[in-house]
VEXSEDREN-180241 format. One record per residue (C-alpha): z, y, x. Coordinates in Angstrom, 1 decimal. Each point is the difference from the previous one (the first is absolute). Layout:
<atoms>
+--------+--------+--------+
:     zz :     yy :     xx :
+--------+--------+--------+
:      Z :      Y :      X :
...
+--------+--------+--------+
</atoms>
This chain:
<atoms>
+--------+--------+--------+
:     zz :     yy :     xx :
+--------+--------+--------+
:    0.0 :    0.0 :    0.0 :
:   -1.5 :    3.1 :    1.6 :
:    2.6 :    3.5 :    0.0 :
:   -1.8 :    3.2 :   -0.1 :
:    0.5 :    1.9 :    2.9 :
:    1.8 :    3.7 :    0.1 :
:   -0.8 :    1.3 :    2.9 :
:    0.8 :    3.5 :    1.6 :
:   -2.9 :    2.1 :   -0.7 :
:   -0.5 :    1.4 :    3.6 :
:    1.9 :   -2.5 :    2.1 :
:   -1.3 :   -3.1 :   -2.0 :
:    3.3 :   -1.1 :    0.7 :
:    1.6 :   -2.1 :   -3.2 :
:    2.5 :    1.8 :   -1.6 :
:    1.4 :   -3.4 :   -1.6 :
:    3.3 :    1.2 :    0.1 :
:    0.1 :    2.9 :    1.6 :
:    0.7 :    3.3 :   -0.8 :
:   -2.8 :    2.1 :   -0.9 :
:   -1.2 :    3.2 :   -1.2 :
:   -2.6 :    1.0 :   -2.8 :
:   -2.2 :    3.2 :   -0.1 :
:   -3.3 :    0.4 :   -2.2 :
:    0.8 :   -3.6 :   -1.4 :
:   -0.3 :   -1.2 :    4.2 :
:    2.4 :   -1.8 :    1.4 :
:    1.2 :    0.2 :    3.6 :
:    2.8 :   -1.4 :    2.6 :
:    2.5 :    2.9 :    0.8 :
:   -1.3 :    0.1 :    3.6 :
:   -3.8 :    0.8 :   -1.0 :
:    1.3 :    2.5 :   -2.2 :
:    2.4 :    2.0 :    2.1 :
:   -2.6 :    0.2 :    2.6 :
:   -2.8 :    0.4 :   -3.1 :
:    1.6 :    2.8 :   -2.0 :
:    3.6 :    0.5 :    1.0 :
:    1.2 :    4.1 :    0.5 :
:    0.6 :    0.9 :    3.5 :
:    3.8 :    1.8 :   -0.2 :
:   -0.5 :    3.7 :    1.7 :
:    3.5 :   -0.6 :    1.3 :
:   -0.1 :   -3.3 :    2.2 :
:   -4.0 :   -0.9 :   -0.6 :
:    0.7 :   -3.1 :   -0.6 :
:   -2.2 :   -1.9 :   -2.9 :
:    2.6 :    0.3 :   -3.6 :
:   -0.4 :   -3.6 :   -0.8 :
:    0.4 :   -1.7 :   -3.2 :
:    3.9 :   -0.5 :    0.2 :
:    0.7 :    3.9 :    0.7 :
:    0.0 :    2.9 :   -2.6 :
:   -2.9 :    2.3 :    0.6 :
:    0.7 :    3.9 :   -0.5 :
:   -2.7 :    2.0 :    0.0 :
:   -0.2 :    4.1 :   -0.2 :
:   -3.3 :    2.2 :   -0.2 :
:   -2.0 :   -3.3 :    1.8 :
:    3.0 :   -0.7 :    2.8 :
:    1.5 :   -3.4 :   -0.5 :
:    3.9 :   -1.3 :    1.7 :
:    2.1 :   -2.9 :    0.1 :
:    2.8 :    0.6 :   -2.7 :
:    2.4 :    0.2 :    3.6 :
:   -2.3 :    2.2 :    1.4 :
:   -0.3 :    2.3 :   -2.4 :
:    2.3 :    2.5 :    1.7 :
:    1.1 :    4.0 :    0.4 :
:   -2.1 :    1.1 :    3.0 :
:    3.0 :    2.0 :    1.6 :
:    3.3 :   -2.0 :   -1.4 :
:   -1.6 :   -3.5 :   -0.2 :
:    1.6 :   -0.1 :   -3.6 :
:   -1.7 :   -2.4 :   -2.6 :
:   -2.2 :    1.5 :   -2.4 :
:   -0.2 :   -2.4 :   -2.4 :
:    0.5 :    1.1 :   -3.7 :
:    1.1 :    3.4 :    1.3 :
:   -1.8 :    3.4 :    0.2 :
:   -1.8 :    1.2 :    2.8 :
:   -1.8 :    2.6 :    1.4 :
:   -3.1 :   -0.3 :    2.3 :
:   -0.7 :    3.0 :    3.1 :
:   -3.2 :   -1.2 :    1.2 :
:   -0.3 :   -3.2 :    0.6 :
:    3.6 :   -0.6 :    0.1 :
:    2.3 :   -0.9 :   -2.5 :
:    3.0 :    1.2 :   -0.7 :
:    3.3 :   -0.5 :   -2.2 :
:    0.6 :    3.0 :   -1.9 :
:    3.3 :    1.0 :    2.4 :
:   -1.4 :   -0.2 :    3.4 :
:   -3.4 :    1.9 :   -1.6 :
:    2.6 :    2.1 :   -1.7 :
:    1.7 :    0.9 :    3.4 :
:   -3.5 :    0.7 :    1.8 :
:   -2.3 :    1.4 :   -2.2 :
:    1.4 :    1.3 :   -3.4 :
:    0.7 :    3.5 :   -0.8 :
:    3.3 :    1.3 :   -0.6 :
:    1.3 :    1.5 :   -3.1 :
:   -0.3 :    3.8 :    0.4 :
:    3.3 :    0.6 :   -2.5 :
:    2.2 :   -3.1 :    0.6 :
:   -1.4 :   -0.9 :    3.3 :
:   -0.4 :   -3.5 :   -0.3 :
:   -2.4 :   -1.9 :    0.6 :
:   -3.1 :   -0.6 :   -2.5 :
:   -0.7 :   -3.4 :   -0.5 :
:   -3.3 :   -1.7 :   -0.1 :
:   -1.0 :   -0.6 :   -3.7 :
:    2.4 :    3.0 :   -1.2 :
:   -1.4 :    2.4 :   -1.8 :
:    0.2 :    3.5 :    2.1 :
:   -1.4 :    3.6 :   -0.2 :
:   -1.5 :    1.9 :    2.3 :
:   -1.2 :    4.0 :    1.1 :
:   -0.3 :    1.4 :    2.8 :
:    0.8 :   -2.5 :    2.4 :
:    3.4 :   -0.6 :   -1.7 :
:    0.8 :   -3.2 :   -2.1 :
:    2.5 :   -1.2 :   -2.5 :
:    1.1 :   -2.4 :   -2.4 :
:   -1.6 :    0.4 :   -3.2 :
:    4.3 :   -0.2 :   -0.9 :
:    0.5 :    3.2 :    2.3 :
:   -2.7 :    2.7 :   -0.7 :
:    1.8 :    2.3 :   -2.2 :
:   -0.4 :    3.0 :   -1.8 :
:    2.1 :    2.4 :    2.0 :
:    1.7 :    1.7 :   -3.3 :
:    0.2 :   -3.0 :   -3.0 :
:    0.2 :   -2.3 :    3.0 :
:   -2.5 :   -2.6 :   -2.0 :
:   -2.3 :   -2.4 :    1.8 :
:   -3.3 :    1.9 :    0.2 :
:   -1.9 :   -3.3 :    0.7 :
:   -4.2 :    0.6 :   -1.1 :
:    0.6 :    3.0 :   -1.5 :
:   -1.6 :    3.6 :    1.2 :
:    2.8 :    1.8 :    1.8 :
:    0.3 :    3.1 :    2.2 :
:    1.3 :    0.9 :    3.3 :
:    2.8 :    3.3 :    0.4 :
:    1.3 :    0.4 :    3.1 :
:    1.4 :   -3.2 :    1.1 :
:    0.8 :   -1.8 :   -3.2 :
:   -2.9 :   -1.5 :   -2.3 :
:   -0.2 :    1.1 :   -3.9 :
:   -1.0 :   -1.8 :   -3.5 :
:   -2.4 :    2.7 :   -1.7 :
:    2.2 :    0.0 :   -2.4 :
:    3.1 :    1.6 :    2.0 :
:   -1.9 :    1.7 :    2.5 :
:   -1.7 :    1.7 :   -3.1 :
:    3.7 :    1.1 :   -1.7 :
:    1.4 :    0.4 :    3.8 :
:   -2.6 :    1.8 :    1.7 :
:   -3.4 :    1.3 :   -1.8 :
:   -0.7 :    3.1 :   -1.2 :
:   -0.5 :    0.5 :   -4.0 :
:   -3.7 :    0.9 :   -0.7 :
:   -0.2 :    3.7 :   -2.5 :
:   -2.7 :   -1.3 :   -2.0 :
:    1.0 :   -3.4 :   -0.9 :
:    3.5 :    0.5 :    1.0 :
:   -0.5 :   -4.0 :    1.9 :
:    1.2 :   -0.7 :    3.7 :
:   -2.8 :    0.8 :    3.2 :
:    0.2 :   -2.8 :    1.8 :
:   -3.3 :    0.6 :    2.5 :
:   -1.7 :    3.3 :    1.0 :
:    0.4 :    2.7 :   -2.6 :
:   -0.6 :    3.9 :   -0.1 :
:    2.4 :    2.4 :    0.1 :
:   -1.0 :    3.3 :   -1.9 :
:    1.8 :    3.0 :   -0.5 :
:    3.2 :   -2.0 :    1.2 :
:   -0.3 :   -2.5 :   -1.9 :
:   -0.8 :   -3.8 :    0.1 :
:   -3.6 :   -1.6 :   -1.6 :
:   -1.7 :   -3.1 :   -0.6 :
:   -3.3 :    0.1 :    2.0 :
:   -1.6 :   -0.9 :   -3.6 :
:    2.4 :    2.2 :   -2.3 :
:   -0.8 :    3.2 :    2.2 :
:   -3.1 :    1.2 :   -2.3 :
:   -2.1 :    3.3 :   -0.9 :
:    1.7 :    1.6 :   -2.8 :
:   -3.1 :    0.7 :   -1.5 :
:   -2.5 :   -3.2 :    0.7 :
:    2.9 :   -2.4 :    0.6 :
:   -1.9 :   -0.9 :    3.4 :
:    2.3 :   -1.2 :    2.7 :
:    0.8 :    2.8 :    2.8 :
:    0.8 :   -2.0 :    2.8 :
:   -2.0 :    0.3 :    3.0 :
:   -2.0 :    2.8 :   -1.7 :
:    0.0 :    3.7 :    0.1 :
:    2.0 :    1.9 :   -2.5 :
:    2.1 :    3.0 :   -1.4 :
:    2.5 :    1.3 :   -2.3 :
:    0.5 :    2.3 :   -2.7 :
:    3.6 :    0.2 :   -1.5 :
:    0.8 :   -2.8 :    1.7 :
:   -2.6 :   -2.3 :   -1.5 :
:   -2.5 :   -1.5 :    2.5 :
:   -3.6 :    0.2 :   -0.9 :
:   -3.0 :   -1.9 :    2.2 :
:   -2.3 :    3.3 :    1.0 :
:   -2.3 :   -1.1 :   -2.5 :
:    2.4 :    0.4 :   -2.9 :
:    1.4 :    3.3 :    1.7 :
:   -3.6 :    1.6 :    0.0 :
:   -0.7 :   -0.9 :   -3.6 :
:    2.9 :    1.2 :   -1.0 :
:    1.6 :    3.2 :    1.8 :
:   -2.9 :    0.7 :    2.9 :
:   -2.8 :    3.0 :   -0.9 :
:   -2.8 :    0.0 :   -1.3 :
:   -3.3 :    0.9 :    1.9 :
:   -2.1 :    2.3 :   -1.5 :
:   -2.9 :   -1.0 :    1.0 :
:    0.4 :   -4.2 :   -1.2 :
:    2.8 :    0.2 :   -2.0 :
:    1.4 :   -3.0 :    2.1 :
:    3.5 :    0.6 :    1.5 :
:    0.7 :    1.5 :    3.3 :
:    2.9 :   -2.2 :    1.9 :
:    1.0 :    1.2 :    2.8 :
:    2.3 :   -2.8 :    0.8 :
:   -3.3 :   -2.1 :    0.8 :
:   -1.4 :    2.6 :    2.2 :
:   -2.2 :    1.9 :   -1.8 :
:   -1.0 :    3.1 :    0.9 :
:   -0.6 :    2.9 :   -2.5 :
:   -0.6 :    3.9 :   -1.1 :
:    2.4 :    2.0 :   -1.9 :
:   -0.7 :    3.4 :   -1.3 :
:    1.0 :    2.4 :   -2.8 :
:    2.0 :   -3.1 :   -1.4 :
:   -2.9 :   -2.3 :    0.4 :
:   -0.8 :   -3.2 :    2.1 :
:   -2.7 :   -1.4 :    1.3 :
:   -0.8 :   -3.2 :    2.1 :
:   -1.7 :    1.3 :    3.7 :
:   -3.4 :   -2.3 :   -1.0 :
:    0.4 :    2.1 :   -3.5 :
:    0.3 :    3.4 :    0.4 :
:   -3.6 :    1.2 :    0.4 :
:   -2.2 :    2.7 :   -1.8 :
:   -0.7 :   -0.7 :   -3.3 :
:   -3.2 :    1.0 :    0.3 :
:   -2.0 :   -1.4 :    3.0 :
:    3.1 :   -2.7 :    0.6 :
:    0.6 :    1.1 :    3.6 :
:    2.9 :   -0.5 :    1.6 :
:    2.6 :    2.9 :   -0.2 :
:    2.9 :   -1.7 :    2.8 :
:    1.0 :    2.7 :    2.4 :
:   -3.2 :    2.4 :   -1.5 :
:    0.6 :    3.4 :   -2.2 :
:   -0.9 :   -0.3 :   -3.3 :
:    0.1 :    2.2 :   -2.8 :
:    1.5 :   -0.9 :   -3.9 :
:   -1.8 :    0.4 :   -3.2 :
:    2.4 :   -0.6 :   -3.3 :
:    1.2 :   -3.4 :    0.8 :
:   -2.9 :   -1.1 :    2.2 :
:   -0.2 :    0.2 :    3.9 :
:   -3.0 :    1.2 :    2.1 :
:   -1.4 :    0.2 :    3.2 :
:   -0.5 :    3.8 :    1.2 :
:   -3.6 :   -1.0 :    0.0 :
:   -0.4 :   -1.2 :   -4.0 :
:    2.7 :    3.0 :   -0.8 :
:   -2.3 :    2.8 :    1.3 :
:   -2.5 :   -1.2 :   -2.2 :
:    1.9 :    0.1 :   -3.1 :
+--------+--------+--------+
</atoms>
């Protein structure tokens, strides 16, 4: 009676009562596959055979006993670690070497802890408080006075000034006008309701007006177009007998010549050259 062989699939070696080992429904003696397939441990380099624990991190693989703290030669296994290059560390000797320390409490910030940062300080998330309600300020926006750090909400009650238009707290840029303390976006043309900031402007009775608004409203009127003369923009005029004129405007109104630094002569409410006046 014949007995089917069961052989070792590289080896040909029977595996009649032997230990073996199957992968992708193949079966091989423990030799062939150590040297076939087994890890090699970073530590020792030695094969992991079939009778050891493999532990593998990011495509690294140890012996369970070799899987060790770099600087204290304390077992990793089933604890937390930390990796510094190719090292790999338990979380006290990495804590020692390479964390940061708490800039408040000055201990050290473990690996895995949550921790904030600015400026090239750090603490834990526990320890970055609100210098007045002393509340963890954790994600939220906050804002640096002097050597303490604020919520937006205290600094706001503590140290911002009270915008007059909306009567709400400045806490960036701002304009001051007439002593007193704007929004960028409240500090508007009385008239047009334009904003003002970073724009030329004036006052009357304490209202500001962009130039535009000013000259529509309170500037003088040139004879000539009708169209205000603002002075505030530059413009240069005529005045006589009460009157105004625009410089390109105040020319005969006859032959349409110039009149700017010329005599001239006046007939009821109409200008002249000397030239046109003689021949009326």
């Amino acid at each position: 009676m014949s007995v089917d062989r069961f052989d070792c699939h590289y080896c040909k070696d029977s595996l009649l009562g032997k230990k073996y080992i199957m992968k992708e429904d193949t079966q091989y003696c423990t030799k062939c596959y150590e040297n076939l397939f087994a890890n090699c441990c970073k530590a020792c380099s030695s094969p992991i055979g079939c009778n050891f624990k493999d532990l593998s991190y990011k495509d690294r693989h140890w012996h369970e006993q070799c899987f060790k703290c770099a600087k204290c030669s304390r077992s990793l296994v089933e604890k937390a670690f930390a990796a510094k290059e190719d090292l790999l560390l338990c979380t006290e000797c990495y804590a020692h070497d390479y964390s940061s320390k708490c800039n408040t409490c000055k201990k050290t910030i473990m690996p895995g802890s949550r921790k904030m940062e600015y400026k090239g300080n750090s603490w834990h998330e526990t320890c970055f408080l609100c210098h007045r309600c002393q509340q963890p300020i954790g994600t939220k926006s906050f804002i640096p006075k002097d050597s303490g750090y604020f919520c937006v909400p205290c600094f706001e009650k503590q140290f911002a000034y009270q915008c007059c238009a909306c009567k709400k707290a400045i806490t960036t840029g701002g304009v001051t006008y007439q002593d007193k303390p704007w929004h960028r976006e409240c500090f508007l043309c009385i008239g047009c309701r334009k904003q003002l900031s970073g724009k030329r402007f004036t006052s009357r009775e304490n209202y500001p007006y962009c130039l535009e608004c000013f000259s529509n409203l309170y500037a003088k009127k040139c004879v000539g177009c009708t169209k205000s003369i603002s002075s505030l923009a530059g413009a240069k005029y005529v005045s006589f007998e009460e009157r105004q004129w625009h410089s390109e405007c105040f020319s005969c109104m006859q032959c349409s010549v110039s009149l700017v630094g010329r005599g001239f002569l006046t007939q009821r409410d109409d200008i002249l050259c000397t030239d046109c006046g003689r021949e009326k």
